[in-house]
N, CA, C and O of each residue as an XYZ file, in Angstrom:
316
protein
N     214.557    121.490     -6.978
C     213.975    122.801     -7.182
C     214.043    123.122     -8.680
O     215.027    122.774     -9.333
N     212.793    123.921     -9.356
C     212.777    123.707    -10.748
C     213.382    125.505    -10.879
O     213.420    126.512    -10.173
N     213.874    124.959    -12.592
C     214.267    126.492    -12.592
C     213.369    128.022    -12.183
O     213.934    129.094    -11.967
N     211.460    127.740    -12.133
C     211.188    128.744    -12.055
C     210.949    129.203    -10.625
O     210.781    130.368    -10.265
N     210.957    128.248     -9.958
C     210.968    128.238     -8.482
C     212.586    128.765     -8.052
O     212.932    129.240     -6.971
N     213.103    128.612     -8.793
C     214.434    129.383     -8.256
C     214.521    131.051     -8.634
O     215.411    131.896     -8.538
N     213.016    131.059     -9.146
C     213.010    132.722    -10.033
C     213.525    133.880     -8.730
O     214.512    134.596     -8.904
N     212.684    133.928     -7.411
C     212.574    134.967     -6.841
C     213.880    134.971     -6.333
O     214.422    136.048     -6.085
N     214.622    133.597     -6.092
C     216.139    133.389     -5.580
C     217.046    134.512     -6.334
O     217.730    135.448     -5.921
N     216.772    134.043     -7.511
C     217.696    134.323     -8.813
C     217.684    136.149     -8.620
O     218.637    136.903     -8.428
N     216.519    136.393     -8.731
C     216.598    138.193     -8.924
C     216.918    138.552     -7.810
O     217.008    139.780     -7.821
N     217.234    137.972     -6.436
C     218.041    138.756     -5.367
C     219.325    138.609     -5.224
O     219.967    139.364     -4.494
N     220.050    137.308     -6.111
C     221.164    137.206     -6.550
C     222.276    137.956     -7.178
O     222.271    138.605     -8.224
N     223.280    137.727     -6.287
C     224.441    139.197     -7.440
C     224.636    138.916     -8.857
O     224.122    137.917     -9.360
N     225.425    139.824     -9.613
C     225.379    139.751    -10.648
C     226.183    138.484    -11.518
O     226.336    138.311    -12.727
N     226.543    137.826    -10.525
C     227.534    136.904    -10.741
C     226.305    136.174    -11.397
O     226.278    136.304    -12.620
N     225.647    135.699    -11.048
C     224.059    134.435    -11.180
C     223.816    134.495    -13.005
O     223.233    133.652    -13.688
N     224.521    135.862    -13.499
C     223.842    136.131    -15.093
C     224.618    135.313    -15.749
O     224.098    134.533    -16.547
N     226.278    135.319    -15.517
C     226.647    133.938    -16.555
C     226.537    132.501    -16.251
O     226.970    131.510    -16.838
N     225.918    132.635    -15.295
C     225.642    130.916    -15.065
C     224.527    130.749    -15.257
O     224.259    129.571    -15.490
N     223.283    131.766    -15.275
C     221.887    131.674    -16.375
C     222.610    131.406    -17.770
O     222.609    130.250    -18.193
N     223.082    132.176    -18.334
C     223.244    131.630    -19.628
C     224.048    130.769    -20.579
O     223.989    130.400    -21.752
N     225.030    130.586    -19.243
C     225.612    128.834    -19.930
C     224.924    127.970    -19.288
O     225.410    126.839    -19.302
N     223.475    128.164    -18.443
C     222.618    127.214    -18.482
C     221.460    127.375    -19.499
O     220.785    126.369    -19.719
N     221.173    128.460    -20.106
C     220.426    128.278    -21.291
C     220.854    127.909    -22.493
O     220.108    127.531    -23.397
N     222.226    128.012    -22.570
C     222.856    127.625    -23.974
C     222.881    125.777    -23.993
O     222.452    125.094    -24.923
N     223.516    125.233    -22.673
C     223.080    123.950    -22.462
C     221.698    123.221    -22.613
O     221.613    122.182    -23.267
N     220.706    123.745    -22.042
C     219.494    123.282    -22.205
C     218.706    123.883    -23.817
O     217.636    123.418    -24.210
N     219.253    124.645    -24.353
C     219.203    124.492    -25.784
C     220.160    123.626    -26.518
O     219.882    123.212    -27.643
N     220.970    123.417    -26.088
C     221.448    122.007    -27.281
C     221.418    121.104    -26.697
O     222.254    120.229    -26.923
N     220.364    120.922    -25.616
C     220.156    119.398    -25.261
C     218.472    119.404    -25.502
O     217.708    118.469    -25.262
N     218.148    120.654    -26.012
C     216.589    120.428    -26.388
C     215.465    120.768    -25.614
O     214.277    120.610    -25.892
N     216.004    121.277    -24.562
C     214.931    121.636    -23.384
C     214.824    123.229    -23.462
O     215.419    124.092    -22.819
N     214.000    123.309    -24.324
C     213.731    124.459    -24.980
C     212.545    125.300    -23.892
O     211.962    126.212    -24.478
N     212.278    125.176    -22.941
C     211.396    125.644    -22.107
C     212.075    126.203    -21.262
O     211.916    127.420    -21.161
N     213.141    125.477    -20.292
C     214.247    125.956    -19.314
C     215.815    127.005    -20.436
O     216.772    127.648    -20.006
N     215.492    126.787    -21.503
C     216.364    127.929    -22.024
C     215.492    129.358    -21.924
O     215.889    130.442    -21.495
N     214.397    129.068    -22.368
C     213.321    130.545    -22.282
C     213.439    130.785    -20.617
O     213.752    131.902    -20.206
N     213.221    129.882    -19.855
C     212.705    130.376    -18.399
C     214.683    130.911    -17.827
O     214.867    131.537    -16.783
N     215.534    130.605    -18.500
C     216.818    130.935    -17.931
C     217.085    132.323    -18.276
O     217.357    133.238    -17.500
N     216.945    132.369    -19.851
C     217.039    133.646    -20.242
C     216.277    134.929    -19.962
O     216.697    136.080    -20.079
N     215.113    134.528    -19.581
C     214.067    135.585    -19.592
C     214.300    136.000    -17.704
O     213.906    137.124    -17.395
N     214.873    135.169    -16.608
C     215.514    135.390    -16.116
C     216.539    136.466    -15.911
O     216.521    137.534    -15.299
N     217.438    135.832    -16.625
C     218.678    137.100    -16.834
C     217.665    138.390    -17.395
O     217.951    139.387    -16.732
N     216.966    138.586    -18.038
C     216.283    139.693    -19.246
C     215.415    140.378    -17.752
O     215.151    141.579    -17.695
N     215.193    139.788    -17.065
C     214.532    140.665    -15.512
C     215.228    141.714    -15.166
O     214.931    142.908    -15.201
N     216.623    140.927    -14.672
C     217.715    142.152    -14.597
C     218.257    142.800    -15.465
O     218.610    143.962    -15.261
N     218.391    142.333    -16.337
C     219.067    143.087    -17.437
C     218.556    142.927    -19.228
O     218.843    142.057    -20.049
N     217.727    144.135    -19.346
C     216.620    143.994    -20.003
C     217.166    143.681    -21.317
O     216.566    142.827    -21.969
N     218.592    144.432    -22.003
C     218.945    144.279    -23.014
C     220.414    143.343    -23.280
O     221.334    143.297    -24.097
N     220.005    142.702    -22.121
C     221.100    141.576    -22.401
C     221.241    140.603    -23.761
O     220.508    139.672    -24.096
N     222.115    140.994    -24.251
C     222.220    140.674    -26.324
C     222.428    138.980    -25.997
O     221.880    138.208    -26.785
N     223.166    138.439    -24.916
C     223.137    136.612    -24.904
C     221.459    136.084    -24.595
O     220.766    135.143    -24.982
N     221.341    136.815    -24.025
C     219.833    136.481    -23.337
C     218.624    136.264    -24.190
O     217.905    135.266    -24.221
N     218.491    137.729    -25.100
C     217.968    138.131    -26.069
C     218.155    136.907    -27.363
O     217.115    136.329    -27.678
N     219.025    136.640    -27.863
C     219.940    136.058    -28.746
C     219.233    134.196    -28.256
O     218.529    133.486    -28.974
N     219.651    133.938    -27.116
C     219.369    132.757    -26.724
C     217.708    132.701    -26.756
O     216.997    131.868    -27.318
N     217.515    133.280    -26.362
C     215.726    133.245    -26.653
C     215.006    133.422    -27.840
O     213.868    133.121    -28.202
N     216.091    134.065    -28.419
C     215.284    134.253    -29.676
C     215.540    132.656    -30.887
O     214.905    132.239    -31.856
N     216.699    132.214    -30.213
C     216.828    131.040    -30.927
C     215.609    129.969    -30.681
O     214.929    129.413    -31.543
N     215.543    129.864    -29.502
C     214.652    128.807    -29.302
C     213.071    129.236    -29.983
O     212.219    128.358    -30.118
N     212.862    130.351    -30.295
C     211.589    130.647    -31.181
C     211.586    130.608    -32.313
O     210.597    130.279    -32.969
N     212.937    131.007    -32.904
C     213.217    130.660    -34.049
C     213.308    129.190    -34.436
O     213.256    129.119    -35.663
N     213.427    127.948    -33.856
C     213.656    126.072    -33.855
C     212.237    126.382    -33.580
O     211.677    126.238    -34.667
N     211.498    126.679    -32.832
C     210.254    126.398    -32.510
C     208.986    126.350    -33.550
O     208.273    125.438    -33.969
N     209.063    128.164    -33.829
C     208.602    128.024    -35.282
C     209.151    127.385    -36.672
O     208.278    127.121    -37.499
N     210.396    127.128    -36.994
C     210.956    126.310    -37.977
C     210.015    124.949    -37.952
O     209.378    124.515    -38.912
N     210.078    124.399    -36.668
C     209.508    123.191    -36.684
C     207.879    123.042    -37.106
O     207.247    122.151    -37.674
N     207.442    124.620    -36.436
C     205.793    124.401    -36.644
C     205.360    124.442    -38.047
O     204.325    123.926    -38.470
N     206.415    125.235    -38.890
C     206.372    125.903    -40.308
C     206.413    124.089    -41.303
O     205.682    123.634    -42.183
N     207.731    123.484    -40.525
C     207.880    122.214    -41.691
C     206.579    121.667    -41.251
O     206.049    121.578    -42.358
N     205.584    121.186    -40.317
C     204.724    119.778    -40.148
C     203.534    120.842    -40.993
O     203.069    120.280    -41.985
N     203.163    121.806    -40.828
C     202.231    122.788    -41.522
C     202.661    122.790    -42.984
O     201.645    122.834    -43.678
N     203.852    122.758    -43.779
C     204.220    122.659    -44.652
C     204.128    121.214    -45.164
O     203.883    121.115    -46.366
N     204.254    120.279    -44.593
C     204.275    119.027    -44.810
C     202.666    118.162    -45.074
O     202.185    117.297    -45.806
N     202.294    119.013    -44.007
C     200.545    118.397    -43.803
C     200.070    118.898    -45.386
O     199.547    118.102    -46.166
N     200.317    120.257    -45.718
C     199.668    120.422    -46.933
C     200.169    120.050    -48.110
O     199.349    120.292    -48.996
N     201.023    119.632    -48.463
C     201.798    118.567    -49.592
C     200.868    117.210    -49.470
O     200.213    116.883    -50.459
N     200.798    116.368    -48.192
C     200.175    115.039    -48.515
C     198.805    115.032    -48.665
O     198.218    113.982    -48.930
């Protein structure tokens, strides 16, 4: 079962389910799976809109995301 298929599970879930969303997004960001950190966090951010780990974790992975788009765009126009 993929993480987003576990979505409708997840939001009928007690509140317990929010730190194990986000030591599963912190994992799948430093292993690079930068898609299941957004779909974990934004998760938790359903229930709890201003969740600062959630927020924080998501915002990282946009922040690596664009870093990366910025260097090959930066790079392309140098050669």
């Amino acid at each position: 079962m993929s993480i987003t298929d576990m979505d409708s599970l997840i939001l009928e879930a007690s509140t317990q389910s929010i730190p194990l969303l986000l030591n599963l997004a912190a994992c799948q960001l430093k292993d690079g799976q930068f898609q299941g950190a957004i779909d974990a966090s934004t998760m938790v951010l359903k229930k709890e809109p201003n969740n600062i780990k959630a927020l924080f974790r998501r915002g990282k992975v946009m922040f690596i995301s664009f870093r990366s788009v910025s260097k090959s765009v930066f790079n392309r126009r140098i050669c």
